[in-house]
C-alpha positions as CSV (number, residue, x, y, z in Angstrom):
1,X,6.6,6.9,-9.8
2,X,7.1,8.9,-6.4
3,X,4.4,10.6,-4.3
4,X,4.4,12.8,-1.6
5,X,2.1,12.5,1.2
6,X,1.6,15.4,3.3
7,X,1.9,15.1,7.0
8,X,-0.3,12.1,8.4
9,X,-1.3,12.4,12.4
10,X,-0.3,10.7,15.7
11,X,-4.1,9.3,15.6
12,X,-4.3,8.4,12.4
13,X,-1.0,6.1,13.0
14,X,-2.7,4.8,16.2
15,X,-5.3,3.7,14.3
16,X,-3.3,2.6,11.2
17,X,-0.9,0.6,14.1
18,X,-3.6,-1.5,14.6
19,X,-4.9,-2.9,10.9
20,X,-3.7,-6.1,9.8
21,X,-2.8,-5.6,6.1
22,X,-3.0,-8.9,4.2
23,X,-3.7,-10.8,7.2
24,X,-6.1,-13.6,6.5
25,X,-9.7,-13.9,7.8
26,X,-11.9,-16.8,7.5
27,X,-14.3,-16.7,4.4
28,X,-17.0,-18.5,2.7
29,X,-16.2,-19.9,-0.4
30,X,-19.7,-18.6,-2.0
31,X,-19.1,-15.6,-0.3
32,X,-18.4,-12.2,-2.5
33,X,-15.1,-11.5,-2.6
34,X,-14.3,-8.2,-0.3
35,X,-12.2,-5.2,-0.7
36,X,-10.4,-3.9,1.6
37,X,-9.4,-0.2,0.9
38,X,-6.9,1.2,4.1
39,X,-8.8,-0.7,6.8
40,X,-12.1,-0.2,5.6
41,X,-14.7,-3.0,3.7
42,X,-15.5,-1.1,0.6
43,X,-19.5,-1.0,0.6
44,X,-19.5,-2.4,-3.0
45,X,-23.4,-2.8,-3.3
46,X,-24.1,-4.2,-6.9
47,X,-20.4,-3.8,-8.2
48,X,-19.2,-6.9,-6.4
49,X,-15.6,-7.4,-7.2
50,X,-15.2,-10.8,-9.0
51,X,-13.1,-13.5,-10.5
52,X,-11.9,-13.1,-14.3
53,X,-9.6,-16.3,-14.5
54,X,-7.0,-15.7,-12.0
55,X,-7.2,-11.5,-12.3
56,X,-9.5,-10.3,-9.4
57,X,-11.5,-7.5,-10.6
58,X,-12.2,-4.6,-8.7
59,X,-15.5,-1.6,-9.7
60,X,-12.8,1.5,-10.7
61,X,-15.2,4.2,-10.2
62,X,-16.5,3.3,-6.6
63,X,-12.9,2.6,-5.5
64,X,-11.6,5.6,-7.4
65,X,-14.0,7.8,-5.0
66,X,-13.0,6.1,-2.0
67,X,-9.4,7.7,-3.0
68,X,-10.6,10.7,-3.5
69,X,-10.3,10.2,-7.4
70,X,-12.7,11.8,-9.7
71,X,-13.5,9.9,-13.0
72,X,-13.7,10.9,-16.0
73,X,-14.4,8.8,-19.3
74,X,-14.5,9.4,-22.9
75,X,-16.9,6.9,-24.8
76,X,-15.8,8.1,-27.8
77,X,-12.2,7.6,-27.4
78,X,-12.5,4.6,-24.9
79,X,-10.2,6.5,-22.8
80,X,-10.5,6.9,-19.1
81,X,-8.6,9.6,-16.5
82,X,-8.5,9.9,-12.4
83,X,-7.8,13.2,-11.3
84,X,-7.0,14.3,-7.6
85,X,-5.3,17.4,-6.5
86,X,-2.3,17.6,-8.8
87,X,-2.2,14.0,-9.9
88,X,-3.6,12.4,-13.5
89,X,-3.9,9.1,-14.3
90,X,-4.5,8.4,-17.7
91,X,-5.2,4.7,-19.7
92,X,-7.4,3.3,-21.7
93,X,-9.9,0.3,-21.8
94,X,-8.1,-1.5,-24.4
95,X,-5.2,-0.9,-23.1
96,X,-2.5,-2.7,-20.3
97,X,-0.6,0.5,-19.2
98,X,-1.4,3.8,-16.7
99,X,0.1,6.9,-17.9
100,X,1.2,9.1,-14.4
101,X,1.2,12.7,-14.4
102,X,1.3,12.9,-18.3
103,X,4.7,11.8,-18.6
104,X,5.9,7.8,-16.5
105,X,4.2,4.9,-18.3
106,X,3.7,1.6,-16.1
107,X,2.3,-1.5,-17.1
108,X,-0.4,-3.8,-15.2
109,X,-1.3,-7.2,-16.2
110,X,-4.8,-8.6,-17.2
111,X,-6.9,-6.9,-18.9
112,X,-10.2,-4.3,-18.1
113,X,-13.3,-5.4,-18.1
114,X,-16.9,-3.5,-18.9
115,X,-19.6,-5.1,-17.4
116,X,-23.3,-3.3,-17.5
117,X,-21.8,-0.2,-18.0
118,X,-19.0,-0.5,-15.0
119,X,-15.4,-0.5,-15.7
120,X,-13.9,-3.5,-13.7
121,X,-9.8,-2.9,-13.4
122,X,-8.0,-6.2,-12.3
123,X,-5.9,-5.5,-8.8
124,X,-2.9,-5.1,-10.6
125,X,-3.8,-1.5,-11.5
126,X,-3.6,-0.3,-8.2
127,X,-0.3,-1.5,-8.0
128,X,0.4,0.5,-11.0
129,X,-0.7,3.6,-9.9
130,X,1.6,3.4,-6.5
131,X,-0.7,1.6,-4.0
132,X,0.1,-2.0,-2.4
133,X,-2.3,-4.1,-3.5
134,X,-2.6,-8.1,-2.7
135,X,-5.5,-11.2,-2.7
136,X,-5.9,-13.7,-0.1
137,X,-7.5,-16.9,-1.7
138,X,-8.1,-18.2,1.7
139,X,-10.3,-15.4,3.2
140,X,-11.4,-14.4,0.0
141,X,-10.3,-10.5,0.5
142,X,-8.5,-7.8,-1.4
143,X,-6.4,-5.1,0.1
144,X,-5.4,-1.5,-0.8
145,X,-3.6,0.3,0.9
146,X,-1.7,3.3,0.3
147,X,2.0,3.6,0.9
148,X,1.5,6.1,3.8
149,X,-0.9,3.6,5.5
150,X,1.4,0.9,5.4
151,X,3.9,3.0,6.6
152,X,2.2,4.1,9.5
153,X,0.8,0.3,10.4
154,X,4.9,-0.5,10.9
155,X,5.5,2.9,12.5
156,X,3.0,1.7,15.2
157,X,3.9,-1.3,16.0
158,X,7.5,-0.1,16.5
159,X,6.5,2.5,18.6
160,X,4.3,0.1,20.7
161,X,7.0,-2.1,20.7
162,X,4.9,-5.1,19.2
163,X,7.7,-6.7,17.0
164,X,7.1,-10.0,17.5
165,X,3.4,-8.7,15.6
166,X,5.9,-7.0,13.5
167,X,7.0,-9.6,12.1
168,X,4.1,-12.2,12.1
169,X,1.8,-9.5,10.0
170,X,4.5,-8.0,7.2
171,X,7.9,-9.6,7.0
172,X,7.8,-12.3,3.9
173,X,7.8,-15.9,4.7
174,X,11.6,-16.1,4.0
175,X,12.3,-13.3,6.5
176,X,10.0,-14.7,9.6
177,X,12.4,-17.6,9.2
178,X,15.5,-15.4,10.5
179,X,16.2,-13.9,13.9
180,X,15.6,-10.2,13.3
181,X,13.5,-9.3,16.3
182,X,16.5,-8.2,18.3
183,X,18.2,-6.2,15.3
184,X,14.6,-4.1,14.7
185,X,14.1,-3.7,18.5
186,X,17.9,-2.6,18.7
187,X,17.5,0.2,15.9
188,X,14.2,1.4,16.8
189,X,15.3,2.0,20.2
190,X,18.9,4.1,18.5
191,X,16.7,6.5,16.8
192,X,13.9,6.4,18.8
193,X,14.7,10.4,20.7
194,X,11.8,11.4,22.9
195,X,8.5,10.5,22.7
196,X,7.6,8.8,19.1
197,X,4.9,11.7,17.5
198,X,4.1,10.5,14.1
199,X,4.9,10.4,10.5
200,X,6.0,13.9,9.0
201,X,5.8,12.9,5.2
202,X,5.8,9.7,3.0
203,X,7.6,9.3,-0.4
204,X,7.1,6.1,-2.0
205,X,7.9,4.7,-5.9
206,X,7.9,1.0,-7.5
207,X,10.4,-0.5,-9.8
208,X,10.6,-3.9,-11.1
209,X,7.7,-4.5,-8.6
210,X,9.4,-3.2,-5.5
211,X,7.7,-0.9,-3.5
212,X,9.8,1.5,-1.3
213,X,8.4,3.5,1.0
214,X,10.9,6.2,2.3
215,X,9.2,8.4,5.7
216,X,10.5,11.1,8.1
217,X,9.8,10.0,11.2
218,X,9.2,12.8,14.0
219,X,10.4,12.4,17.5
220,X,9.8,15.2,20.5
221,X,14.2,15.3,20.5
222,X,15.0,14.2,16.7
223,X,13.9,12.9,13.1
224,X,14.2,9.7,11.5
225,X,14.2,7.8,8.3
226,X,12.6,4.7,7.9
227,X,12.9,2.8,4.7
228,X,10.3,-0.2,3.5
229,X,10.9,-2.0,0.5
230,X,7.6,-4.8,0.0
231,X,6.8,-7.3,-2.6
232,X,3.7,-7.3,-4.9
233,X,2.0,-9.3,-1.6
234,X,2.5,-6.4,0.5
235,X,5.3,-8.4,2.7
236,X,7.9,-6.2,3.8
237,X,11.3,-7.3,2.2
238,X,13.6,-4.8,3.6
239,X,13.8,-2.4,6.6
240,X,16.1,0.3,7.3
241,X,16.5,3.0,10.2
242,X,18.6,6.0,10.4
243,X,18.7,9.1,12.1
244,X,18.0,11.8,9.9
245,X,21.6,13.6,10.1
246,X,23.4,10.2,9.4
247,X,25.0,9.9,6.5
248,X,24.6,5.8,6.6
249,X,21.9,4.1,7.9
250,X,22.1,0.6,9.9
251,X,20.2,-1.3,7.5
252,X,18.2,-4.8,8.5
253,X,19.7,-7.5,5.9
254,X,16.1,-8.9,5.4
255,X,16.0,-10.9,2.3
C-alpha cells in the first residue's frame, strides 16, 4: 500500500516533535487499557479496548472517526467499509484480510470480535491499513499513529537537534546498542540548507511488515529526502538522508 499525505505544517511537526510514540508510562494493572491515537488518549467511554488472548482489541467505529473514517456496515452481508476522501477499506467480520482501494489485499492476524453490537478489530488491523500500530504491556497503552506523524516526531527531533532523544525513543533495541549519534548528527547537518520549515508530503507503504516512510523535507535554501523503515513495534530500523537532487543517498547502516 502507499499513501500520500498532503502537506503537514511547521506547528503541527512542533507539536508532533514532542510526542513519545511507544514510550512507556506507568500503568495500573486493573487499569483499562488506553489508546493512543497520534498523541491523543482516545475518549473511549463504554468501548474500552480489551484483551482477547494475546490480540488487544480496539472499538473500530470510534477509532475509525477519530481518522476521519466513515463506517459503513452491511448486516446482511457481514461486510464492513471505511471511507475517507478517495480511500476504501473493505473486509469483512469473518474474515482476516483488508481490501485497499478495491484492488491490494493485506492480511492482519487475530480475529474481529462483536460485542453488544460494537465491532472490536485486534491492533493488527491498523497495521494493515498503513498505520504504525504497537502495545506496551508494561504501561498498559496502545498507539496509532499515522506514517506522517511519525515522520514528523523524527523530523523534530532532528531539527532540534535532540538525537541522543532520537535514539532513546525510536531506534530498536539492537540499534541503541551502536554508535550512530555522530553519523545522524553528521547527515542532518549535510542536508540541513537554511532554516528547517517542515514536511512537504509523506508516502509511506508496508511489506513483509516493514514500514517505510519516504518524506520531502522543505528547507528555506533546499529539499530533502528522509527515509524511515520501522518494525511492527514502531522502532525505527533504518534511516536515510539525501538531498533531493542526489542521485545516492548516505544511508545510516541501522540494523
Amino acid at each position: 500500500m502507499k499513501t500520500k499525505i498532503a502537506a503537514v505544517t511547521l506547528s503541527i511537526l512542533l507539536f508532533a516533535g514532542g510526542l513519545g510514540l511507544f514510550v512507556p508510562q506507568r500503568a495500573q494493572a486493573a487499569d483499562p487499557i488506553k489508546v493512543i491515537l497520534n498523541g491523543q488518549l482516545l475518549q473511549l467511554g463504554e468501548s474500552n479496548a480489551y484483551k482477547s488472548g494475546s490480540a488487544i482489541m480496539i472499538p473500530l467505529r470510534e477509532t475509525a472517526e477519530v481518522l476521519k473514517y466513515q463506517t459503513t456496515y452491511k448486516g446482511s452481508t457481514g461486510q464492513v467499509q471505511l471511507t475517507r476522501v478517495k480511500e476504501t477499506v473493505d473486509f469483512k467480520l469473518s474474515g482476516d484480510e483488508v481490501i485497499l482501494n478495491g484492488k491490494d489485499k493485506v492480511p492482519f492476524q487475530e480475529r474481529i470480535e462483536v460485542r453488544q453490537k460494537r465491532i472490536y478489530v485486534p491492533l493488527s488491523f491498523f497495521n494493515a491499513i498503513g498505520l504504525i500500530a504497537a502495545y506496551d504491556d508494561s504501561s498498559g497503552q496502545a498507539e496509532i499513529y499515522a506514517p506522517e506523524v511519525a515522520a514528523g516526531a523524527v523530523t523534530g527531533l532532528l531539527a532540534a537537534g535532540k538525537y541522543q532523544e532520537l535514539q532513546e525513543r525510536y531506534l530498536s533495541s539492537t540499534a541503541a546498542q551502536q554508535a550512530f549519534l555522530p553519523v545522524i548528527q553528521q547527515s542532518w547537518e549535510a542536508v540541513a540548507s537554511g532554516n528547517y520549515f517542515g514536511i512537504k508530503t509523506t508516502d509511506s507503504r508496508r511489506v513483509d511488515g516493514v514500514m517505510t516512510i519516504q518524506s520531502v523535507l522543505l528547507f528555506s535554501k533546499s529539499e530533502a529526502i528522509l527515509t524511515l523503515t520501522m518494525d511492527v513495534k514502531g522502532k525505527i530500523t533504518g534511516l536515510t538522508l539525501a538531498p533531493l537532487a542526489a542521485n545516492e543517498a548516505a544511508t545510516l547502516p541501522v540494523k
